[in-house]
KOLLODREN-504648 format. One record per atom (N, C-alpha, C): z, x, y; atom name; residue number from 1. Coordinates in steps of 0.02 Angstrom, whole numbers. Example, Ala and Ser with C-alpha at 12.3 -4.5 7.8 and 13.67 -1.06 7.14 Angstrom:
2
@w:390 u:660 v:-284 site:N pos:1 $
@w:390 u:615 v:-225 site:CA pos:1 $
@w:390 u:660 v:-165 site:C pos:1 $
@w:354 u:642 v:-112 site:N pos:2 $
@w:357 u:684 v:-53 site:CA pos:2 $
@w:394 u:645 v:2 site:C pos:2 $
END
This chain:
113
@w:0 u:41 v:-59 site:N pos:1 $
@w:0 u:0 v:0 site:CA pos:1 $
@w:0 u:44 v:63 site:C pos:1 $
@w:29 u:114 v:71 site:N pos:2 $
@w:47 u:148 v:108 site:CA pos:2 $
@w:-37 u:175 v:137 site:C pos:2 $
@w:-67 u:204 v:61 site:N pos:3 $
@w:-120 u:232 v:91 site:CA pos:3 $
@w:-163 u:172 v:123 site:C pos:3 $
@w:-163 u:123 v:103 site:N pos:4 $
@w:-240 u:63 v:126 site:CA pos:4 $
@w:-205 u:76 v:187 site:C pos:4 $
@w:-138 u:40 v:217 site:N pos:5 $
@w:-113 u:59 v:288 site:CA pos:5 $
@w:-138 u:111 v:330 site:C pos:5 $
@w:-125 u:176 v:315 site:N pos:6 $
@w:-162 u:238 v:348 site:CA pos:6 $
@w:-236 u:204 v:351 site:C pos:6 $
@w:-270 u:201 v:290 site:N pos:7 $
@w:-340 u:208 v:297 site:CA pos:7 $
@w:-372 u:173 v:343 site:C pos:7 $
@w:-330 u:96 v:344 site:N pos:8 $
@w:-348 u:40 v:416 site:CA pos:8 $
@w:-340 u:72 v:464 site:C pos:8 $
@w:-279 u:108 v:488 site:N pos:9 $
@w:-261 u:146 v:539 site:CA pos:9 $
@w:-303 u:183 v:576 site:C pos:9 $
@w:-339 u:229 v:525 site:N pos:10 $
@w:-371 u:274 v:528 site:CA pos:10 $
@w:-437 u:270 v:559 site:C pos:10 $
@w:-473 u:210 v:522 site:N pos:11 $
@w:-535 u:168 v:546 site:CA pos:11 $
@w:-531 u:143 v:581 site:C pos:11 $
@w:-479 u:107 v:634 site:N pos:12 $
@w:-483 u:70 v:683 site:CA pos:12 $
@w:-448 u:119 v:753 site:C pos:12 $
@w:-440 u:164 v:740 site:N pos:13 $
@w:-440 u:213 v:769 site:CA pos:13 $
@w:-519 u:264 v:803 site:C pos:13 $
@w:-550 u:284 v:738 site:N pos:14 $
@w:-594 u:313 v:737 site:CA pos:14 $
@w:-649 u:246 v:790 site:C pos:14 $
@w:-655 u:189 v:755 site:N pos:15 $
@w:-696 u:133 v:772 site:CA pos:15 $
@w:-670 u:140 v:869 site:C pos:15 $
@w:-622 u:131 v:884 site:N pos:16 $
@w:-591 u:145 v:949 site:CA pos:16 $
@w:-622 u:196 v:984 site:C pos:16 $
@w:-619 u:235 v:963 site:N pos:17 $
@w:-631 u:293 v:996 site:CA pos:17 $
@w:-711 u:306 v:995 site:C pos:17 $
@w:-749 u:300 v:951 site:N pos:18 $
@w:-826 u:263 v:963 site:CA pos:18 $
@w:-852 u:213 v:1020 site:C pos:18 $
@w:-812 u:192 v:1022 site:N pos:19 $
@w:-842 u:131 v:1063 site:CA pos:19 $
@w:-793 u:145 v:1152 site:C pos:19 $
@w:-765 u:170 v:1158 site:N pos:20 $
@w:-745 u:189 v:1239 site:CA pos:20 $
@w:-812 u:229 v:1243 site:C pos:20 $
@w:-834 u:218 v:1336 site:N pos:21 $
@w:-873 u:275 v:1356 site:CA pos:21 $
@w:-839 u:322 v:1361 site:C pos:21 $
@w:-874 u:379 v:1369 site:N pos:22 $
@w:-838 u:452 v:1387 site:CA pos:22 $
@w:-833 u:451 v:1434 site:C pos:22 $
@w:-792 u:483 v:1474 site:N pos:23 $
@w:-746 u:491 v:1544 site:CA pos:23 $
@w:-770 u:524 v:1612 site:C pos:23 $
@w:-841 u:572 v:1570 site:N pos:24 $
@w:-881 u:595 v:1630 site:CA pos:24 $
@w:-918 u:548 v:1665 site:C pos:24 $
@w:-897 u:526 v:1713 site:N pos:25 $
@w:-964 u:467 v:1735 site:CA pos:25 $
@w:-981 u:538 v:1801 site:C pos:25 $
@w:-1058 u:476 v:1809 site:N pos:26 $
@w:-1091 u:541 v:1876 site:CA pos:26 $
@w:-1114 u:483 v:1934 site:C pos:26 $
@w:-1098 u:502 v:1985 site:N pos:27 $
@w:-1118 u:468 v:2024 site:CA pos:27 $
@w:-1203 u:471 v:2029 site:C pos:27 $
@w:-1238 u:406 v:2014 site:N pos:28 $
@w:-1333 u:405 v:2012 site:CA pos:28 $
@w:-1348 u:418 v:2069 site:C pos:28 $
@w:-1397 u:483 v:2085 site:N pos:29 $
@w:-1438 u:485 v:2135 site:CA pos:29 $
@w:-1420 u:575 v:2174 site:C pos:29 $
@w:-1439 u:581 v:2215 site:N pos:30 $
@w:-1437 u:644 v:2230 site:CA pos:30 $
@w:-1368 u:656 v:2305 site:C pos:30 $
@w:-1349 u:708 v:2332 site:N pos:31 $
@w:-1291 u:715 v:2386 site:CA pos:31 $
@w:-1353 u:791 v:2407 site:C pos:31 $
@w:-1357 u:776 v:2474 site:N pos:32 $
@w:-1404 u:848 v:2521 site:CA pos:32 $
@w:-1346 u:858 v:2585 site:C pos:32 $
@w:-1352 u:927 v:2578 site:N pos:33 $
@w:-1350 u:956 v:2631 site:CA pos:33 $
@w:-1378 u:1014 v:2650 site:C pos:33 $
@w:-1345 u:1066 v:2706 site:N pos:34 $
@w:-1388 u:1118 v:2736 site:CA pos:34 $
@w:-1348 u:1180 v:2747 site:C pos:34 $
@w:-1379 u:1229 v:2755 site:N pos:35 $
@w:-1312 u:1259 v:2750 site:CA pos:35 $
@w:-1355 u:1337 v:2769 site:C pos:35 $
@w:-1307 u:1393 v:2805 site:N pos:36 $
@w:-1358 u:1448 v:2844 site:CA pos:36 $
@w:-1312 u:1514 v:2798 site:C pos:36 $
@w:-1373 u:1552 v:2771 site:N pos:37 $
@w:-1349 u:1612 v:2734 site:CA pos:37 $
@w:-1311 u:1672 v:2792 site:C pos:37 $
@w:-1270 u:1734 v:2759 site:N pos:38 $
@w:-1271 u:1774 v:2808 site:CA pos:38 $
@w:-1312 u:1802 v:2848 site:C pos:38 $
@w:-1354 u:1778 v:2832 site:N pos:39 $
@w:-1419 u:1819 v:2903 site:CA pos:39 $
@w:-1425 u:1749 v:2932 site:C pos:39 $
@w:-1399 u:1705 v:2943 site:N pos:40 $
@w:-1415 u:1644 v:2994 site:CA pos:40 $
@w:-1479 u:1617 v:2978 site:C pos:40 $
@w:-1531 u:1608 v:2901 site:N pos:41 $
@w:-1557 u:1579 v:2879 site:CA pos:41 $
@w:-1537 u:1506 v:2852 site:C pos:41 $
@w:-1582 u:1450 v:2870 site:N pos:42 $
@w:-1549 u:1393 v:2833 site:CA pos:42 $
@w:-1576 u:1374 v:2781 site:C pos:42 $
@w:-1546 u:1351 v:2731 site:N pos:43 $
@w:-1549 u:1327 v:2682 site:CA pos:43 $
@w:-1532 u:1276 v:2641 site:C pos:43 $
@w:-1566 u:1217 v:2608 site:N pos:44 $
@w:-1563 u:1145 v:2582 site:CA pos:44 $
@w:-1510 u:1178 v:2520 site:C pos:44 $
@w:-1460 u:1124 v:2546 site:N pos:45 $
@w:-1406 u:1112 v:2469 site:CA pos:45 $
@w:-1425 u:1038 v:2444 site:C pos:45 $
@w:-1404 u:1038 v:2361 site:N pos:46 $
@w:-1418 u:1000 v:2332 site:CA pos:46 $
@w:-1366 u:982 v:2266 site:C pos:46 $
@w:-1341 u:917 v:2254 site:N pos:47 $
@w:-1290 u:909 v:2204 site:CA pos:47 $
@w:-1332 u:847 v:2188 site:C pos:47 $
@w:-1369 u:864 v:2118 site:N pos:48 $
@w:-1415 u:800 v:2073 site:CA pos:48 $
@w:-1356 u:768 v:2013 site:C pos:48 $
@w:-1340 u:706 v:2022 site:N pos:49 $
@w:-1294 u:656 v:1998 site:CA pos:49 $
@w:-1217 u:690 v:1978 site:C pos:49 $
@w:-1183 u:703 v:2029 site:N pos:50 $
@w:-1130 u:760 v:2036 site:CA pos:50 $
@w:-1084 u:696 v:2003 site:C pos:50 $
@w:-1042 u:732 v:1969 site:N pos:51 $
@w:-984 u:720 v:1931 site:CA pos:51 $
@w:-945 u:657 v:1975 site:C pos:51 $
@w:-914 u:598 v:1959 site:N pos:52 $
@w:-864 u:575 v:1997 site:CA pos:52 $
@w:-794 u:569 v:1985 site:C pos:52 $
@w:-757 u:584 v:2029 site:N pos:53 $
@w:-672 u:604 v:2028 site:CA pos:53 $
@w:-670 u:666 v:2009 site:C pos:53 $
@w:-713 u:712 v:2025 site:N pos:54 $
@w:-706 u:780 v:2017 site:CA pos:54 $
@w:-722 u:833 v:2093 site:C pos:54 $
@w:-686 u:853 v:2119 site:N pos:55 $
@w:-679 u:898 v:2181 site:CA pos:55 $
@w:-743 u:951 v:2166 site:C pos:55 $
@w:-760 u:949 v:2211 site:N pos:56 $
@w:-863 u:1009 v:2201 site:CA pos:56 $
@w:-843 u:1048 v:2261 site:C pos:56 $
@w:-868 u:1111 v:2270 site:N pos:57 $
@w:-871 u:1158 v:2305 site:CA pos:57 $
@w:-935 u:1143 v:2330 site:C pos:57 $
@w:-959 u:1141 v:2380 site:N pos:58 $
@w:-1022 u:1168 v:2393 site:CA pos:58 $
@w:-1066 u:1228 v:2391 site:C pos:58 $
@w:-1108 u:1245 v:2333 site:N pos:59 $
@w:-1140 u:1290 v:2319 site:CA pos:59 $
@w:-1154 u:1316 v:2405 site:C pos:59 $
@w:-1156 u:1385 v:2443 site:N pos:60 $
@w:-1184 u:1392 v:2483 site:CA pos:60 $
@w:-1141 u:1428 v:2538 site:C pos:60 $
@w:-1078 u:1355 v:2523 site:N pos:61 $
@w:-1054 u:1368 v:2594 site:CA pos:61 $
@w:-958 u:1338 v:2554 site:C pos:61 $
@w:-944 u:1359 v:2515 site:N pos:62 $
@w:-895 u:1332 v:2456 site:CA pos:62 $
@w:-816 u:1423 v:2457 site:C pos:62 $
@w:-815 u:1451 v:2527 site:N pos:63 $
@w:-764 u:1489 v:2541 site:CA pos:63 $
@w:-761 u:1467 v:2619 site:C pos:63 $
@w:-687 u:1526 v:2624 site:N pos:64 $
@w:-672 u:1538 v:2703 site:CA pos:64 $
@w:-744 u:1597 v:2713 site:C pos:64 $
@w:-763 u:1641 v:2689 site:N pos:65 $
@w:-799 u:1698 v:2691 site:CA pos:65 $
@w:-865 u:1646 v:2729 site:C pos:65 $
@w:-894 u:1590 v:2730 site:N pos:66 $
@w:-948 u:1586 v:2734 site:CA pos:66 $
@w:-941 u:1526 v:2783 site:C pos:66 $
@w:-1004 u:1529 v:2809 site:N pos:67 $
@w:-1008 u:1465 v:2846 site:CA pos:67 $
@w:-995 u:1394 v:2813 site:C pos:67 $
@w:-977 u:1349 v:2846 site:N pos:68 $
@w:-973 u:1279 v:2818 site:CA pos:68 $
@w:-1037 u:1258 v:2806 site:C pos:68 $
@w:-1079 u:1213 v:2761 site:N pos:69 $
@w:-1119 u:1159 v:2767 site:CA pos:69 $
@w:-1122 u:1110 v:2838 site:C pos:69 $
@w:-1163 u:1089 v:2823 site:N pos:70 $
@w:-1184 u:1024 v:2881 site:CA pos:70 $
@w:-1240 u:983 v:2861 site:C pos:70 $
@w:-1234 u:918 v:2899 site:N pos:71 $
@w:-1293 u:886 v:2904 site:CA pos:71 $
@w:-1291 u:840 v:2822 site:C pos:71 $
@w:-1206 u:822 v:2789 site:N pos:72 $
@w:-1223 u:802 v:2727 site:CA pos:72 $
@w:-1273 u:736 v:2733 site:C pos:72 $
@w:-1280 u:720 v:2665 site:N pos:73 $
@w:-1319 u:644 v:2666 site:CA pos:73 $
@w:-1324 u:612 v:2610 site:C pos:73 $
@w:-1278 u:554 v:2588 site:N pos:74 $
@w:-1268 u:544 v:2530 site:CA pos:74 $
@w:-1293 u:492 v:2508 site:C pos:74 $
@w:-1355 u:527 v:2456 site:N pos:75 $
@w:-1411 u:471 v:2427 site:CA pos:75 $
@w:-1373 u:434 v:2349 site:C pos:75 $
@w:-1330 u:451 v:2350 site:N pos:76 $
@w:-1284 u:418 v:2282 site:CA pos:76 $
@w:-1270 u:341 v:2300 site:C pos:76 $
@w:-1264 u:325 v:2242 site:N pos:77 $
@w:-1242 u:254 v:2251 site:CA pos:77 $
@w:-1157 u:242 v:2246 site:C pos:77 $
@w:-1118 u:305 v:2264 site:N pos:78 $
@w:-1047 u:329 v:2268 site:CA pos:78 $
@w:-1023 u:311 v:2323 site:C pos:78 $
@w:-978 u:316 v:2362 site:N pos:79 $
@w:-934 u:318 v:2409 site:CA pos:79 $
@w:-910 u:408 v:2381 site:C pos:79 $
@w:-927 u:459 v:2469 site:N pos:80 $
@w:-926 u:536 v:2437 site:CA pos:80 $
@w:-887 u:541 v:2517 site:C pos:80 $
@w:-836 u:561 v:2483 site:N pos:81 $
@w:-769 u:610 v:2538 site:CA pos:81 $
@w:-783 u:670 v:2547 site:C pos:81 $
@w:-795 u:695 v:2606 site:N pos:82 $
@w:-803 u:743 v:2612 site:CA pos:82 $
@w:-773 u:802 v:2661 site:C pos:82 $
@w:-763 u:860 v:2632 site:N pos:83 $
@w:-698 u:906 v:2658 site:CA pos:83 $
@w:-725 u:947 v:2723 site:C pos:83 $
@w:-674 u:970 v:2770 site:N pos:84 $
@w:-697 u:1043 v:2792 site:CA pos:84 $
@w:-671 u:1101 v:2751 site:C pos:84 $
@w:-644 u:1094 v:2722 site:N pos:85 $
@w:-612 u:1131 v:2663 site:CA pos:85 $
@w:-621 u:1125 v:2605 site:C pos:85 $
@w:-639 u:1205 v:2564 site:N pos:86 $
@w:-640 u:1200 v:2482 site:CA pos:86 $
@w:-585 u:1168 v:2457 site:C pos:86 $
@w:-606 u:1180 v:2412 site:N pos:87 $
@w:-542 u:1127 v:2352 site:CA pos:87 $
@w:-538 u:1050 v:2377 site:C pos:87 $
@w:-571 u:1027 v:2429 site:N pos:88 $
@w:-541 u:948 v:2437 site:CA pos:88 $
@w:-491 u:953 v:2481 site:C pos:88 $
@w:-469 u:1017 v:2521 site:N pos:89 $
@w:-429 u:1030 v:2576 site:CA pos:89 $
@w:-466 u:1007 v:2641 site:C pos:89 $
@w:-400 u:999 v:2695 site:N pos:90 $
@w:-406 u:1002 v:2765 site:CA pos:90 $
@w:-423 u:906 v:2779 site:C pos:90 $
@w:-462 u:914 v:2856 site:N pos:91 $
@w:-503 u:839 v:2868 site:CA pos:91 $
@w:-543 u:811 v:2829 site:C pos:91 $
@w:-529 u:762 v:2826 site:N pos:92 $
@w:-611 u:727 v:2784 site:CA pos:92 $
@w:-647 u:661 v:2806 site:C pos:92 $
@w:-699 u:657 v:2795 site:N pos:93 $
@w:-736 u:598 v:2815 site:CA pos:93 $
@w:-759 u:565 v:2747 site:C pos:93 $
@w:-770 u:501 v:2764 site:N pos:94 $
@w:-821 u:446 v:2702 site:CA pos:94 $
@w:-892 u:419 v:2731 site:C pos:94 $
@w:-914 u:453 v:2662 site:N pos:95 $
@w:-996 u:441 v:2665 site:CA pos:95 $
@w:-1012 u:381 v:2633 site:C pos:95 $
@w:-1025 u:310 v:2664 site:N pos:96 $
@w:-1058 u:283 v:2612 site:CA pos:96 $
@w:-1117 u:296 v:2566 site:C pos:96 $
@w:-1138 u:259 v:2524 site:N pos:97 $
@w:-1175 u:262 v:2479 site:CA pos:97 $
@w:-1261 u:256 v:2544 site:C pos:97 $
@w:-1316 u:314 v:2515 site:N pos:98 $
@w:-1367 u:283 v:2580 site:CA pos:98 $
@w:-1340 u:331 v:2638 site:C pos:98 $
@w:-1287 u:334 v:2670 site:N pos:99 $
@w:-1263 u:353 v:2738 site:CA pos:99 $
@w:-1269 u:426 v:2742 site:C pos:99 $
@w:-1265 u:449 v:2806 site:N pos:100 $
@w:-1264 u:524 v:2809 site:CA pos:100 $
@w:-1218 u:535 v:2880 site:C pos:100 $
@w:-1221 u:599 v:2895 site:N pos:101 $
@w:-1177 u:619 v:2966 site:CA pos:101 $
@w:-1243 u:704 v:2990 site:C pos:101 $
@w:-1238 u:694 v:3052 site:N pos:102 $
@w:-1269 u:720 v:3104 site:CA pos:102 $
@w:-1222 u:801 v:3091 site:C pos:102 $
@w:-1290 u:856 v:3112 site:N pos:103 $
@w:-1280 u:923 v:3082 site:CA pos:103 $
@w:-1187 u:948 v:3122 site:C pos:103 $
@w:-1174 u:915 v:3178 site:N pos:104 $
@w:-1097 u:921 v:3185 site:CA pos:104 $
@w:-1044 u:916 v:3138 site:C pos:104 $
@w:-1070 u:878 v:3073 site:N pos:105 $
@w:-1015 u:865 v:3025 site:CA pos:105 $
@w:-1005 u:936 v:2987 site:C pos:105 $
@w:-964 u:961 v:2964 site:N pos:106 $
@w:-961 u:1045 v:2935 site:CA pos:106 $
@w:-908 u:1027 v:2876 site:C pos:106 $
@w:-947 u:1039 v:2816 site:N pos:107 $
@w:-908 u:995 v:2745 site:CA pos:107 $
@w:-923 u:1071 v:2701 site:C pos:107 $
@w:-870 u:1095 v:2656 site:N pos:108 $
@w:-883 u:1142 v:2603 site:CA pos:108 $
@w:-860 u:1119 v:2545 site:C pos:108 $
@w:-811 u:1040 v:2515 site:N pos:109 $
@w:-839 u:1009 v:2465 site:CA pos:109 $
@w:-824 u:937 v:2458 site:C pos:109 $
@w:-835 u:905 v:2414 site:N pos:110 $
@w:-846 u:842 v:2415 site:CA pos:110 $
@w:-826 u:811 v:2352 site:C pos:110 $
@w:-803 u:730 v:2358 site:N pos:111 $
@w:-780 u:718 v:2296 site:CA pos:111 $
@w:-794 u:630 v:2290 site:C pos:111 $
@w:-856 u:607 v:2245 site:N pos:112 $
@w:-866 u:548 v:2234 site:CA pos:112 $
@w:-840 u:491 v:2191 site:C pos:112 $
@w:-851 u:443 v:2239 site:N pos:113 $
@w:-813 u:390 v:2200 site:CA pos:113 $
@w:-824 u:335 v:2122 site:C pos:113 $
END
């Protein structure tokens, strides 16, 4: 009797755990920004269906060492917070989904909803 117990256990467990989605969801659609190398060249940043509830650095501009980003624009269908500070530190603003902010905005990472 003990083992059929486990074995139900076991299968409705396993069956459980089949059927939840997995936990990575991505926010659909793309997040741009801009961002100027050390020689004061600019350059297009790009995060294609970036992770959501996960803090992103911005490739580019993602230390104190470097300039901030600007000019984000968030083509996701997310709600995307966005830092003047790595890690999800400092001020932040909300991007709707569609919406963007004017090259004054200075973001190094971001975190969708």
């Amino acid at each position: 009797m003990r083992l059929r117990n486990a074995a139900v256990a076991a299968f409705a467990a396993i069956a459980l755990a089949v059927s939840l989605p997995g936990s990575a969801m991505a926010a659909v659609g793309e997040f741009r920004y801009s961002y100027a190398d050390a020689d004061g060249y600019e350059h297009p940043g790009l995060l294609f269906y970036p992770p959501s509830g996960e803090c992103l650095n911005l490739p580019g501009a993602d230390s104190d060492e470097l300039d901030a980003a600007y000019a984000p624009k968030n083509g996701t269908r997310s709600i995307a917070q966005v830092y003047l500070g790595a890690d999800c530190q400092g001020p932040s603003f909300l991007l709707r989904p569609g919406g963007g902010a004017t090259e004054r905005l200075q973001v190094r990472s971001v975190v969708f909803s």
